[in-house]
Steps between C-alpha positions, in 0.01 A plus 500: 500500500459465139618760257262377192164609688329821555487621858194587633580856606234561783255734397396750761110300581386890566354660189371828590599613837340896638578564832424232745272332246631242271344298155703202502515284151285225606248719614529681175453191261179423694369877409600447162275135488193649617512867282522200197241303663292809497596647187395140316219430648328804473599489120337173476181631724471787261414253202168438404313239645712447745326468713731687819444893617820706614363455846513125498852529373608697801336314719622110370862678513441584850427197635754336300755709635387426845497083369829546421617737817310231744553193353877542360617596894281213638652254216857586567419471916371176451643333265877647513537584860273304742730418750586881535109586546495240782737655664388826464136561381554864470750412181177483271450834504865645461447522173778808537704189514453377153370178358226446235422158383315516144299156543376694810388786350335308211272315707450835651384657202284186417327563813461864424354438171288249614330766686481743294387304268181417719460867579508605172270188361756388240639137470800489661675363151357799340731692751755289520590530132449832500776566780772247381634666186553802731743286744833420341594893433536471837644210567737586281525817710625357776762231356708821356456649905602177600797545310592849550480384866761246487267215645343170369796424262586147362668196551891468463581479087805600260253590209622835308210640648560458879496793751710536777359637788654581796239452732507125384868453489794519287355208253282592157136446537195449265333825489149349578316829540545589105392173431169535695471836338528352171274219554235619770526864340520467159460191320181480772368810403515451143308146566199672684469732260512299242202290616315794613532654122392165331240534728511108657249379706405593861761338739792422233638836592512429873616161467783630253609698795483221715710239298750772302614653869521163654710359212717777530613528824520142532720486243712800591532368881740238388742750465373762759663484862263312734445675797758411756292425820275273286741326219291245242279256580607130406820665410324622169196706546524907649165641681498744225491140231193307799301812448514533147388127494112525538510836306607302160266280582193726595619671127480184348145366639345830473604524074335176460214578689491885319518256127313203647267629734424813364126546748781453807598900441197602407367527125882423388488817333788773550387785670702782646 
């Protein structure tokens, strides 16, 4: 074991524990991404002209939360642990188990938008780039639970920077999870909101989203540990890298479309 890297020193994953109930970390950052989520977005509702009541705000949170409850178990299921399904159906709903997969959940808040959208009589784009400065809080969120947890750490490395942790082995690792944070948290954040403030046109903040996440994690699963019952895929690519494929891509088609077609989303205005 190297000397010249920091141990990971195996943080207890239970935050708050009272009697036989207990708040672990994980479950923590999530609370702490929707209070923001709520927080922001009724700030933003509260604006004139808006266009958004409190009650919309609580209700496009709650199906979003459900989106991303739903759709995150079914994603990691299906696309990180078919062959265990097959063998035992019943897996898909241990969620007690663990296992989120966040291309899962974001086609599961899609779809919950979508509705809403419809029930509400807003363009879904309208909604769309409403919700996605509100996401990488808690994204961020739950990179830094990932790493008080110990789990989804990096590839073997000697940087300065490596982590050991135990769980992994004896060898220093990239510590992947701050990276995420930094990139799907912050600089991600600060991109949205950006665009939001300079008040772009209807669908650039949604495709941001799309592109900026699935430029970062593709970049940061080169040095992220592929997941060992799956590997790469042509001895280069990681799920987490296939799925972020069409994502850039949807980003990139849907900010020419949101400069080029401007009548696709609507009037091409901005609205909240």
């Amino acid at each position: 074991m190297s000397e010249s890297h920091w141990v990971f020193p195996g943080f207890d994953p239970i935050a708050v524990q009272i009697g036989p109930l207990a708040v672990h970390w994980y479950g923590l950052m999530y609370l702490l991404g929707f209070m923001f989520a709520w927080w922001m977005a009724n700030r933003r509702a509260a604006q004139p002209g808006s266009g958004w009541t409190r009650d919309q705000v609580s209700d496009v949170l709650f199906y979003g939360f459900l989106g991303v409850i739903l759709g995150g178990r079914l994603g990691y299921v299906f696309f990180y642990q078919l062959d265990t399904f097959l063998a035992d159906p019943l897996y898909l709903i241990k969620i007690w188990t663990g296992g989120m997969s966040f291309h899962g959940g974001l086609i599961g808040v899609i779809t919950a938008l979508w509705l809403f959208a419809r029930k509400q009589n807003k363009t879904f784009f309208a909604v769309s780039d409403f919700i996605a400065p509100l996401i990488p809080f808690g994204l961020g969120a739950g990179r830094i639970g990932n790493f008080i947890n110990g789990e989804l750490w990096g590839r073997v490395t000697e940087v300065p920077w490596a982590i050991i942790f135990p769980a992994a082995g004896e060898l220093p690792r990239h510590p992947s999870q701050l990276y995420q944070f930094a990139l799907e948290g912050v600089a991600l954040l600060l991109i949205l909101n950006l665009a939001w403030r300079l008040r772009a046109p209807r669908g650039v903040v949604s495709g941001l989203f799309l592109l900026c996440y699935g430029l970062f994690r593709f970049m940061v699963e080169f040095v992220r540990e592929p997941d060992a019952h799956l590997g790469v895929y042509l001895n280069v690519f990681s799920m987490g890298q296939l799925l972020s494929m069409p994502m850039m891509l949807a980003g990139v088609l849907m900010l020419w479309a949101a400069y080029r077609r401007p009548r696709w989303f609507g009037n091409g205005e901005r609205t909240a």
